[in-house]
C-alpha positions as semicolon CSV with decimal commas, in nm:
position;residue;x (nm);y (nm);z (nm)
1;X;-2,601;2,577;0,614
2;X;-2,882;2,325;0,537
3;X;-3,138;2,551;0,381
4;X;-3,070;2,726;-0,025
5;X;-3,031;3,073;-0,055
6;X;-3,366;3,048;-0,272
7;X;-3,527;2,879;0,025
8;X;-3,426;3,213;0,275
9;X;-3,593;3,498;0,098
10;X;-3,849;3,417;0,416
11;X;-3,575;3,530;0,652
12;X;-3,497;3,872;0,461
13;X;-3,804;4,045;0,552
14;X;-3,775;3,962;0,917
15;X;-3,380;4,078;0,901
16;X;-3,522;4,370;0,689
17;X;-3,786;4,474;0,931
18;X;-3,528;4,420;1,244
19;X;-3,304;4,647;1,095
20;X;-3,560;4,921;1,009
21;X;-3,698;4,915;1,357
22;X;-3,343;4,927;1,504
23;X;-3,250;5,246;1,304
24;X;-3,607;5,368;1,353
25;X;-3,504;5,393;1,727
26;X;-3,200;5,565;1,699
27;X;-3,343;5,804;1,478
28;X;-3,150;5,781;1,144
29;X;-3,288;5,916;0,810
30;X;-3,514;5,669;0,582
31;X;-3,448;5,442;0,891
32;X;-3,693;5,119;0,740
33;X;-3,476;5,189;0,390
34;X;-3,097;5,189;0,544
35;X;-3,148;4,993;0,826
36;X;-3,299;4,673;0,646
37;X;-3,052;4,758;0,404
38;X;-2,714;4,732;0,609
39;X;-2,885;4,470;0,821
40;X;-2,921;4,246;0,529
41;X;-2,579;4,319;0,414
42;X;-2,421;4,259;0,801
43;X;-2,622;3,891;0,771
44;X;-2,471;3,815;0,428
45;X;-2,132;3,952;0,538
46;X;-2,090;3,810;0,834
47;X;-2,277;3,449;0,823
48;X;-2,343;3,159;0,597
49;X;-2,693;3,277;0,538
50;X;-2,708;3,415;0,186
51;X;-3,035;3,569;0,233
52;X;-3,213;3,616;-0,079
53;X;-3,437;3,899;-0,251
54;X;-3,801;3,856;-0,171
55;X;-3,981;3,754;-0,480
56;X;-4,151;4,086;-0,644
57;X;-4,023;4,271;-0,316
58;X;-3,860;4,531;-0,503
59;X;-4,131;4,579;-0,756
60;X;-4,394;4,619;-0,503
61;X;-4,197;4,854;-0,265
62;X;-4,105;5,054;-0,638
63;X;-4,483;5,077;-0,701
64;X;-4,585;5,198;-0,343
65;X;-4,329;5,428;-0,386
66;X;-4,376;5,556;-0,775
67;X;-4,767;5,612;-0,623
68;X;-4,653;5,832;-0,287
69;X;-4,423;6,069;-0,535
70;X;-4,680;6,134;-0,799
71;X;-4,954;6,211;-0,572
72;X;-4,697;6,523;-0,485
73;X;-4,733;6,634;-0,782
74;X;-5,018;6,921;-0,815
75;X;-5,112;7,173;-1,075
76;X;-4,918;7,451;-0,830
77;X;-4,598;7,278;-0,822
78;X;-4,582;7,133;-1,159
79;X;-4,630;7,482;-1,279
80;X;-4,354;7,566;-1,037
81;X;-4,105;7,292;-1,201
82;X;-4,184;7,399;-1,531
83;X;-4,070;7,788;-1,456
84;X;-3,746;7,634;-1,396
85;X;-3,753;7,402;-1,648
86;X;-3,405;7,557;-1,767
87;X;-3,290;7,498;-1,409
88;X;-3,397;7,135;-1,393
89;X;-3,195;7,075;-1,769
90;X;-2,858;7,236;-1,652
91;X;-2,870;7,084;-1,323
92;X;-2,968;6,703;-1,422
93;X;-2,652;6,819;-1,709
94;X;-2,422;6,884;-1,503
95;X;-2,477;6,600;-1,337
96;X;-2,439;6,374;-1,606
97;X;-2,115;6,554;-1,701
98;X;-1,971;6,452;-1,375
99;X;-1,911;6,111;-1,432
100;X;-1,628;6,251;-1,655
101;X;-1,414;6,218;-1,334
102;X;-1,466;5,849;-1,257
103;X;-1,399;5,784;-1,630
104;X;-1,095;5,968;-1,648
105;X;-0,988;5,857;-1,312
106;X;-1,038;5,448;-1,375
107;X;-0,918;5,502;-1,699
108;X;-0,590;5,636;-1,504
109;X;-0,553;5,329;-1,359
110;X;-0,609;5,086;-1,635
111;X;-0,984;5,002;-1,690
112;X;-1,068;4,972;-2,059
113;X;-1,276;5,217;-2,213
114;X;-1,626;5,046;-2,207
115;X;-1,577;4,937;-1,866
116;X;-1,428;5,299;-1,760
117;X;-1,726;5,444;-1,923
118;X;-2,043;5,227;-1,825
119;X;-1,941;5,196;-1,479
120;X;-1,891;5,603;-1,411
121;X;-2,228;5,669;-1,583
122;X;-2,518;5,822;-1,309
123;X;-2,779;5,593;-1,479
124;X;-2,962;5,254;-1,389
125;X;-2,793;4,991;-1,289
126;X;-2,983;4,743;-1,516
127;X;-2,948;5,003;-1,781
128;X;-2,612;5,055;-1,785
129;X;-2,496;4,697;-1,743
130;X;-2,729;4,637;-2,054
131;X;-2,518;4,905;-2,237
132;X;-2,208;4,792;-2,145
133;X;-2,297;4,434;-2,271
134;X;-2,327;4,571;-2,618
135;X;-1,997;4,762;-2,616
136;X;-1,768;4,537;-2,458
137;X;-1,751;4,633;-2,109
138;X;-1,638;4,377;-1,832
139;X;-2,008;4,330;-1,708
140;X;-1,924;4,265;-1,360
141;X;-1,724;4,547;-1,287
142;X;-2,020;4,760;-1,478
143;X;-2,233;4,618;-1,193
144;X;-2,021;4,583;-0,867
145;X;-1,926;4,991;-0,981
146;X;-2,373;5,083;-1,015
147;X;-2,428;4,895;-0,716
148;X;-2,172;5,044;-0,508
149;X;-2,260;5,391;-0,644
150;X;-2,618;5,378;-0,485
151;X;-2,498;5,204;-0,167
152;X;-2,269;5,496;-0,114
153;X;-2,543;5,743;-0,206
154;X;-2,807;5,582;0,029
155;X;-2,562;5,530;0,311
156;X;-2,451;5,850;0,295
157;X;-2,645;6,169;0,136
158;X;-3,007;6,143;0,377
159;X;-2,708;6,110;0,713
160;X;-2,528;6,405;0,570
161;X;-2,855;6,669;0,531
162;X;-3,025;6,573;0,866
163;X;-2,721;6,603;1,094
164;X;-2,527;6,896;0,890
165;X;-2,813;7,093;0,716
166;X;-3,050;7,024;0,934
167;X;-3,439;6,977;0,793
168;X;-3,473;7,264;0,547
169;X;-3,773;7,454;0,462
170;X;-4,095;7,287;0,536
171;X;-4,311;7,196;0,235
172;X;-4,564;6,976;0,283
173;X;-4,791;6,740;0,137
174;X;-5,105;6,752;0,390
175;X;-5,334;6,589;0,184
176;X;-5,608;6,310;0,338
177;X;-5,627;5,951;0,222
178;X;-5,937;5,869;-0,039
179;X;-5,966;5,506;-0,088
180;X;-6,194;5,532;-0,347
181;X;-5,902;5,743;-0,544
182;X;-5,666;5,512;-0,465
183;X;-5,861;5,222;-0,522
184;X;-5,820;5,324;-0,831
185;X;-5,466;5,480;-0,922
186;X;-5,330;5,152;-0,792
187;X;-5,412;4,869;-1,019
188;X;-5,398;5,156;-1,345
189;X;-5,036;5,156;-1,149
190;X;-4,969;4,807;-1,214
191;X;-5,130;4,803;-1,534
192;X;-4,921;5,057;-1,634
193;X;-4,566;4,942;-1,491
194;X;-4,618;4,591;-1,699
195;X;-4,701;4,793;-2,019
196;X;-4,364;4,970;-1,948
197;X;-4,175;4,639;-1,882
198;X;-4,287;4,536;-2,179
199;X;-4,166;4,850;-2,372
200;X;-3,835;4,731;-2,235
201;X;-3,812;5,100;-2,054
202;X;-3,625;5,206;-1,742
203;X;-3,747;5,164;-1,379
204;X;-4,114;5,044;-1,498
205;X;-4,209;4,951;-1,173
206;X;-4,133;5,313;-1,051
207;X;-4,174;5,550;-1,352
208;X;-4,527;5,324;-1,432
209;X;-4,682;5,402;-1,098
210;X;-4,566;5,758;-1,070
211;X;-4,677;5,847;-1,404
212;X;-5,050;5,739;-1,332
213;X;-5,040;5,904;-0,996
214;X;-4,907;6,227;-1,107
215;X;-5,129;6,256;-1,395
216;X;-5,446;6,168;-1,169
217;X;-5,285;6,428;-0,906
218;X;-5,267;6,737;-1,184
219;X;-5,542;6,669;-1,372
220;X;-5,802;6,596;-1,102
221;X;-5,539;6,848;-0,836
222;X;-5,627;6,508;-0,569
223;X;-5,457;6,683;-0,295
224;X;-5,418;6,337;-0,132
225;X;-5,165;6,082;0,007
226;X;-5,061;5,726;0,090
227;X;-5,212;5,613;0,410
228;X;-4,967;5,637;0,733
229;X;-4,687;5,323;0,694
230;X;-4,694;5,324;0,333
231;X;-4,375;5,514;0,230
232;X;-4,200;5,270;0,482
233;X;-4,343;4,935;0,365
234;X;-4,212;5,038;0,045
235;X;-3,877;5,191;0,209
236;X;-3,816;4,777;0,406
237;X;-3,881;4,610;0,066
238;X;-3,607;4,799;-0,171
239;X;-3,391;4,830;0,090
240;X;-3,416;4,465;0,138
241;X;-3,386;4,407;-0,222
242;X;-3,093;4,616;-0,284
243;X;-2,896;4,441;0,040
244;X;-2,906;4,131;-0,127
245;X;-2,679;4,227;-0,366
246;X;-2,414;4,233;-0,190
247;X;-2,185;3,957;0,038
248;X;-1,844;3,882;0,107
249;X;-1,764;3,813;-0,234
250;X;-1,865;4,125;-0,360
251;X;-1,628;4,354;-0,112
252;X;-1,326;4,132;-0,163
253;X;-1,380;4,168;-0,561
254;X;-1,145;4,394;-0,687
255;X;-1,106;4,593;-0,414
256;X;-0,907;4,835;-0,571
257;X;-1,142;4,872;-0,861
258;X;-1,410;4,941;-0,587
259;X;-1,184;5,220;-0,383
260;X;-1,171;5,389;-0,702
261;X;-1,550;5,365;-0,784
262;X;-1,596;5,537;-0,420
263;X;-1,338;5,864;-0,437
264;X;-1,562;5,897;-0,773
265;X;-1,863;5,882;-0,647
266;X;-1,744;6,098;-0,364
267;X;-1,599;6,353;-0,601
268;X;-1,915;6,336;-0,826
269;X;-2,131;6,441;-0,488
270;X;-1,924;6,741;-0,417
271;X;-1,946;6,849;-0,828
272;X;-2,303;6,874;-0,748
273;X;-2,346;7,011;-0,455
274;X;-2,113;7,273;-0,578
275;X;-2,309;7,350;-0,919
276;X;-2,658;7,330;-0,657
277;X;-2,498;7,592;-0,441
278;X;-2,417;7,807;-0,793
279;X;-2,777;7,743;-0,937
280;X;-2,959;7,822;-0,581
281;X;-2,793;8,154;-0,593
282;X;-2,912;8,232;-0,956
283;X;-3,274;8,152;-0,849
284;X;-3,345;8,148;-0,459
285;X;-3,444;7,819;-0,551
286;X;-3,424;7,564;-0,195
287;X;-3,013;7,471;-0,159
288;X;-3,116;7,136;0,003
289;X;-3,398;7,044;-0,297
290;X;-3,146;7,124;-0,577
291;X;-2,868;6,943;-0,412
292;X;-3,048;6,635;-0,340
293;X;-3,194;6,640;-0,675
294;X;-2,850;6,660;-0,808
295;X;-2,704;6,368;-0,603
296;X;-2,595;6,058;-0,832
297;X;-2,823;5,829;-0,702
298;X;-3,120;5,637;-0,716
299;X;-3,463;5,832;-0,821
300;X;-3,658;5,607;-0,530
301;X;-3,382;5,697;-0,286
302;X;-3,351;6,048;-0,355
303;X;-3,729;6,112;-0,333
304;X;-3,785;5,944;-0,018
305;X;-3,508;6,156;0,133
306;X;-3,697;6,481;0,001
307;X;-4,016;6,342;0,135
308;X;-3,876;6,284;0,481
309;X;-3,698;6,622;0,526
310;X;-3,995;6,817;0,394
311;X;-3,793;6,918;0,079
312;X;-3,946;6,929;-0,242
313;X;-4,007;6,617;-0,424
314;X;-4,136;6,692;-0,727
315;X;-3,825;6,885;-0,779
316;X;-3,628;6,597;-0,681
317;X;-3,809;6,389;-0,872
318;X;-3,738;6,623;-1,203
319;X;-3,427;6,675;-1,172
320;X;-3,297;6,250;-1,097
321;X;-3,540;6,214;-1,433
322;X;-3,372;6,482;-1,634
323;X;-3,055;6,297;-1,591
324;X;-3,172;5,946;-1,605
325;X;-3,332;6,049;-1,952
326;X;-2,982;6,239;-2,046
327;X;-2,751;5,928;-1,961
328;X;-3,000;5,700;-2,158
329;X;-3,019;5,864;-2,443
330;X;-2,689;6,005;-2,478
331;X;-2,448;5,776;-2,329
332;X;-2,387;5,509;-2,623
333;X;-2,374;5,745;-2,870
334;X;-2,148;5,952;-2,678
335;X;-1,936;5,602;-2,626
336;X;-1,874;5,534;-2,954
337;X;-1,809;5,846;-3,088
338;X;-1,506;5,843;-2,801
339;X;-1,411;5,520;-2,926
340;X;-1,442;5,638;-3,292
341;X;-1,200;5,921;-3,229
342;X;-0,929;5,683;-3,014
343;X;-0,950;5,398;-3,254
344;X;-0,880;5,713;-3,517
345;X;-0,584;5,868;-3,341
346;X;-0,414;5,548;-3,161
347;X;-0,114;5,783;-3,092
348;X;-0,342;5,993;-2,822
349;X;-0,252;6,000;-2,439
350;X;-0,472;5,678;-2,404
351;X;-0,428;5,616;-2,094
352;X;-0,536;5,972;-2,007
353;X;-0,802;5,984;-2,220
């Protein structure tokens, strides 16, 4: 191969958009997302091309997205989200809880604690990888086990509710495009993703944008949207972002370790589909909406998946937040009180614990 891998981010957005309009055509869910995704992937995989992330890609795709979810957000269903605010909290806990199982269940098979720990954890990749570097955690396993997490979510969850639950209850988002609105939620939206970069917080390129939108939507109750093509410019460029982060290299690394990452992820999906099912029953709430808000993946992903199967995205959105803001916040000081207590009581069931 003559050419860098710097020198082919040109190539991933054609690969990216072939993909898309291949799985466009055959019909499968968030079809520019997945299918520029695995088509990426298939190009890394299977030639020398090492195809490389489009400079900003992600970012911009992040902030068309963060826009199109806040501008769901209204007064009526922001007042419906906060009647169920109790909802929202146990669901986004017992989702966090979860990752218990991939903890216990790498720790079964010899991972050390930090790595055991970081790598199970429903949060941000760059987030957790970040943790792990200040508690000892083999980094790359932190970030092969993230990475794989949200390619198995992405692949999987959006296939699994349109072909066996079908598209749910219709609620939609019928408002009109006002370019003079969004001429001006979208540079505040920029404006406000680099102030959050610069606060060092999570996801600024998503929470930034969706934070301006929403509060624009509420207060001024917009009733408006992203003009048609949007939601899948922004749908090519992450997935065509997150493809690049994986080759050959990346499968064949600790394949084992990775086997074990997916029957956790796997067993963390049905956990909260499970507790969804429990909760819709206690409030009549939509099955599909809670479940999909309780899925461990990505808050970009999951959204886009409520927006195209006319579930409800704000309540998607709340609930992937909740948890995000629960594994932050909680998951280094739940770490090293763990490893307070084993360094404590060395004659524990370690490698159980």
């Amino acid at each position: 191969m003559s050419e860098r891998p710097s020198q082919l981010f040109w190539a991933t957005g054609l690969v990216g958009l072939a993909g898309g309009y291949l799985a466009s055509q055959v019909g499968w869910p968030l079809p520019w997302m997945v299918g520029s995704l695995l088509a990426i992937i298939l190009v890394r995989c299977l030639t020398p091309w090492q195809l490389s992330e489009i400079p900003g890609g992600r970012k911009c795709g992040q902030w068309i997205i963060g826009i199109g979810i806040g501008l769901h957000f209204t007064p009526a269903v922001v007042e419906q989200v906060a009647s169920n605010f109790g909802l929202v909290f146990c669901g986004a806990l017992i989702t966090s809880v979860s990752s218990v199982v991939g903890i216990w269940l790498l720790r079964r098979t010899g991972e050390d604690r930090a790595t055991a720990f970081f790598s199970s954890m429903p949060g941000g990749s760059g987030e957790m990888v970040n943790l792990g570097a200040r508690n000892g955690a083999v980094l790359s396993q932190v970030a092969a086990a993230q990475s794989l997490r949200v390619l198995a979510v992405v692949l999987c969850v959006p296939a699994l509710f349109k072909y066996l639950l079908g598209d749910g209850v219709a609620i939609t988002h019928n408002g009109s495009v006002s370019w003079g609105w969004l001429a001006l939620i979208c540079p505040l939206a920029i404006v406000m993703a680099c102030l959050w970069q610069r606060l060092k917080q999570p996801n600024p390129w998503l929470f930034g944008p969706l934070l301006v939108a929403a509060v624009a939507s509420v207060g001024f109750d917009l009733q408006i949207a992203l003009p048609d093509g949007a939601s899948q410019i922004g749908q090519w460029l992450i997935g065509s972002g997150l493809g690049c982060h994986f080759n050959r290299a990346f499968f064949r690394r600790a394949p084992s370790f990775l086997g074990r990452t997916l029957i956790a992820t796997a067993l963390s999906m049905l956990i909260a589909a499970a507790a969804a099912w429990t909760l819709s029953h206690l409030t009549q709430l939509d099955l599909r909406s809670l479940t999909l808000g309780m899925m461990p993946g990505g808050i970009a992903e999951m959204s886009l998946t409520a927006e195209t199967l006319q579930l409800s995205v704000p309540l998607v959105t709340a609930l992937q937040v909740m948890r995000l803001l629960f594994v932050l916040f909680l998951a280094e000081p739940l770490f090293r009180h763990w490893h307070a207590e084993q360094s404590t009581h060395p004659n524990r069931n370690e490698k159980g614990s």
